[in-house]
C-alpha positions in Angstrom: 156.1 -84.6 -138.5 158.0 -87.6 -138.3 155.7 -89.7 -136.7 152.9 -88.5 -139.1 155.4 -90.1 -141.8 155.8 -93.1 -140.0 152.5 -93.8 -139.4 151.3 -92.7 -143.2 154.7 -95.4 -144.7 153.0 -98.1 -142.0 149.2 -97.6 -143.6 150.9 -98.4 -147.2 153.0 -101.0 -146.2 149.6 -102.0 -144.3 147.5 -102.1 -147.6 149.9 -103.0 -149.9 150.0 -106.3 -147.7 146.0 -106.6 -147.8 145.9 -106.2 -151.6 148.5 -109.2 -151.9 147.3 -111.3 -149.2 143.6 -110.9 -148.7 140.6 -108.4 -149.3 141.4 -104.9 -147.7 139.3 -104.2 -144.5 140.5 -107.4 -142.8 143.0 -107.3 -140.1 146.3 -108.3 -141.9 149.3 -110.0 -139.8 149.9 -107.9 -136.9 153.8 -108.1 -137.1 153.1 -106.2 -140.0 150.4 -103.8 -139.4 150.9 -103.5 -135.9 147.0 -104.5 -135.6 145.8 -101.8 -137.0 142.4 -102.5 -139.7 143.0 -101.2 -143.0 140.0 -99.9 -144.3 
């Protein structure tokens, strides 16, 4: 359960960082994403 938390507070940190930065569905800094591609 934690990790599912973890992962879900990474995907909004993730997208919140693509909506500020750049279009979403690019590859945002990986330092920050981990290089995951938020769709």
């Amino acid at each position: 359960m934690l990790m599912l938390i973890l992962a879900c507070e990474v995907m909004v940190v993730g997208v919140a960082n693509a909506g500020r930065y750049r279009p979403p569905g690019i590859v945002v800094d990986q330092t920050v994403t981990r290089g995951h591609i938020i769709t």
